[in-house]
N, C-alpha and C positions, 0 to 999 in steps of 0.2 A: 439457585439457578437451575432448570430443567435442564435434564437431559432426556431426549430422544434414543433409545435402542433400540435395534433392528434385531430379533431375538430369530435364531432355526425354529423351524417349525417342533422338532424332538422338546427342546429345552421350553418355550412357550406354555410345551403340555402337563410339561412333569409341573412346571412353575403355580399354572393353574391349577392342576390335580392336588398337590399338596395346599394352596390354599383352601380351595375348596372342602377340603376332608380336615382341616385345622379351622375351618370356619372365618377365615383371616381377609381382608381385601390383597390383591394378589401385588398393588405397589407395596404394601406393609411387607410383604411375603419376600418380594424381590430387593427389598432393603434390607432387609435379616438378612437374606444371602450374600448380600455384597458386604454388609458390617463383618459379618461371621469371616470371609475367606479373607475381606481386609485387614483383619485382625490375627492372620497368621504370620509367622516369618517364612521368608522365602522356602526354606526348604519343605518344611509343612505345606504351606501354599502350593507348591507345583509336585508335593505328594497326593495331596487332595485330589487336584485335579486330575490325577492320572485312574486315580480312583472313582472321582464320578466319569470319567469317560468310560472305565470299565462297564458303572454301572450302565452307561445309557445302550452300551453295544450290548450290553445281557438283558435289557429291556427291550430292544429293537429285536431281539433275536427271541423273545416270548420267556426270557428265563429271570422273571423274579417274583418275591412274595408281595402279600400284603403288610402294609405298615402295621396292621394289628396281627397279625402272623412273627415279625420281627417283636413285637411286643409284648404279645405274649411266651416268645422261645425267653427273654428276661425274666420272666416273672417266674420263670419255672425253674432259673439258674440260682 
């Protein structure tokens, strides 16, 4: 059965940004996301979220890295 979302313009970008930079079609992309946070328990779940909100207000305010920036501080750990 489809479903129709009406997605913020913020979350939309991040959505396509990371498919786009994962080389992924952005419904595959936006399916991963919802298995992934589906897949938490509650408490996890509404931890997350508090956590991507943080991120999108430190993105809207000009404060974060690149994914290969974050990937490379691992590689070094």
């Amino acid at each position: 059965m489809p479903i129709t979302l009406d997605l913020p313009p913020k979350i939309e970008a991040l959505l396509r940004q990371r498919a786009e930079s994962t080389g992924q079609d952005i419904s595959q992309m936006a399916l991963s996301v919802m298995a992934l946070g589906l897949s938490l328990d509650d408490n996890d779940f509404f931890e997350a979220l508090k956590g991507i909100q943080r991120g999108l207000d430190d993105f809207e305010q000009g404060q974060f890295s690149s994914l290969e920036d974050f990937v490379n501080f691992f590689k070094l750990t």
